[in-house]
N, C-alpha and C positions, 0 to 999 in steps of 0.2 A: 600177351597171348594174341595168336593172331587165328580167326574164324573166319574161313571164305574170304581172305588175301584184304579183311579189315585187323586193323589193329584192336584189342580190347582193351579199354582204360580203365580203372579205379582208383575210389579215392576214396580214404576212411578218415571223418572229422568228428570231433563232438563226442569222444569217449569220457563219460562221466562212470565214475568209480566209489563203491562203498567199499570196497573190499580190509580197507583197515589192518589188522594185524595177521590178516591171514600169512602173510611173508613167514609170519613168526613161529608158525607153527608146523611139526617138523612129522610129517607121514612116509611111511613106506610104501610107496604103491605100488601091488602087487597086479593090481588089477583095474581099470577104467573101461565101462563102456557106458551107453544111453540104451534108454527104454522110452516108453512112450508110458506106461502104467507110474502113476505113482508108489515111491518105495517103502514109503511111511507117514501113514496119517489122511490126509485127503488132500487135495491141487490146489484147495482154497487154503490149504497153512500155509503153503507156499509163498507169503505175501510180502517179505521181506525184502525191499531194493537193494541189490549189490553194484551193477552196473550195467548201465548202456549203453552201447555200441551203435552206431549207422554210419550204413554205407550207402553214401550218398550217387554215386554215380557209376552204374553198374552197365556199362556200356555194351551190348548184343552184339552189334556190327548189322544188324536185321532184325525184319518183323519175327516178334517171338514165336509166333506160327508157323516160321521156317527153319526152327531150328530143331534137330533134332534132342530131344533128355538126355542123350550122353555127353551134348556139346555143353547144354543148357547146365548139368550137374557140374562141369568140369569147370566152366566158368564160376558157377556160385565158389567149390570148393578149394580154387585157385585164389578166389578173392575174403572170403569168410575162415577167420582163424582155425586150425582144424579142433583145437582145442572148444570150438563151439558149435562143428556140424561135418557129417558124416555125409556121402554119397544117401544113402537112405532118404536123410531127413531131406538134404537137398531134393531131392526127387519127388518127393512124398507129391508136393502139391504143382508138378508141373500142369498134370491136365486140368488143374482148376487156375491157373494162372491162365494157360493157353486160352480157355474158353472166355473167361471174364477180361482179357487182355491183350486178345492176339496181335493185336497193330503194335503194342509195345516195342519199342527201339533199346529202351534204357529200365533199368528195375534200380529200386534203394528197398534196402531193408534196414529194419530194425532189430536188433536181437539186445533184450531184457535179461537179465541173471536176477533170478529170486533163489533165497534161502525160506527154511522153513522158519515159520517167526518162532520158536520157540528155542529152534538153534541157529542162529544168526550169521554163528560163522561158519556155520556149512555143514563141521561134523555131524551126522545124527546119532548121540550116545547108546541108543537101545538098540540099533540094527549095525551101531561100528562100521558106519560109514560117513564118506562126506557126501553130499547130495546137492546138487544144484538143478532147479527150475529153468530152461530156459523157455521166453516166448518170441517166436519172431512172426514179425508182421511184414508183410512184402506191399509194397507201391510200385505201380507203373509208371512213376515220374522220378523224379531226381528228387535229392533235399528232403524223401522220408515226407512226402508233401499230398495233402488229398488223400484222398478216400482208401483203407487198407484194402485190398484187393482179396488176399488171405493171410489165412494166422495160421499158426501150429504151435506145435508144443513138446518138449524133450527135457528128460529128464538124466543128468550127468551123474554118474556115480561111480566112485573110487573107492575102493580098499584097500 
């Protein structure tokens, strides 16, 4: 991607994965979106590790403060699976990034996938769906390094 005649680089290392048999199991989905509410139970059942993702080197091309949230979304959602974030969620926390980060050149993020510990593999049997937790934590460094800057939170769910 290229932003103000810089080139934008990324790089995704360090994918650690619970996911197990999910391959094995066979859904029709009719339907996928995220919510931000939880869909069953409370955010703290949620506490089951599936897998973690960081994107280590999230390259701006400029200070974050001069970039516009349509650039700023386009990048994240150019570079983060879509299967793990939406234009929304990208967005969600740009002006609290910009504020707590403006001089930023480079962002890493973290993005966590929890299930509900109760249903592990994702399905939630009483609502007939599958549900995933995701938490992502944004750095203004490289390497997912120092101090998280902000956090969010989304909830994936398929029928």
């Amino acid at each position: 991607m290229i932003l103000n005649g810089a080139t934008i680089e990324i790089s995704k290392v360090n994918a650690y994965s619970n996911f197990g048999y999910m391959g094995s199991y066979s859904t029709r989905a009719t339907e996928t979106w995220f919510q931000e509410t939880c869909p069953y139970g409370s955010s703290s059942d949620y506490s089951y590790s599936k897998q973690t993702m960081n994107y280590h080197n999230i390259a701006l091309g400029t200070r974050l403060e001069n970039i516009a949230k349509s650039a700023y979304i386009a990048i994240l959602i150019s570079t983060l699976p879509v299967s793990v974030i939406t234009a929304a969620i990208a967005g969600a926390l740009f002006g609290e990034l910009v504020a707590k980060a403006p001089d930023a050149e480079r962002l890493s993020v973290k993005v966590e996938t929890f299930t509900h510990k109760n249903y592990t593999s994702g399905f939630v049997s009483p609502i007939i769906t599958w549900v995933w937790k995701y938490k992502y934590s944004y750095y203004a460094t490289t390497n997912c390094s120092g101090s998280v800057i902000a956090t969010d939170y989304a909830y994936k769910c398929q029928m």
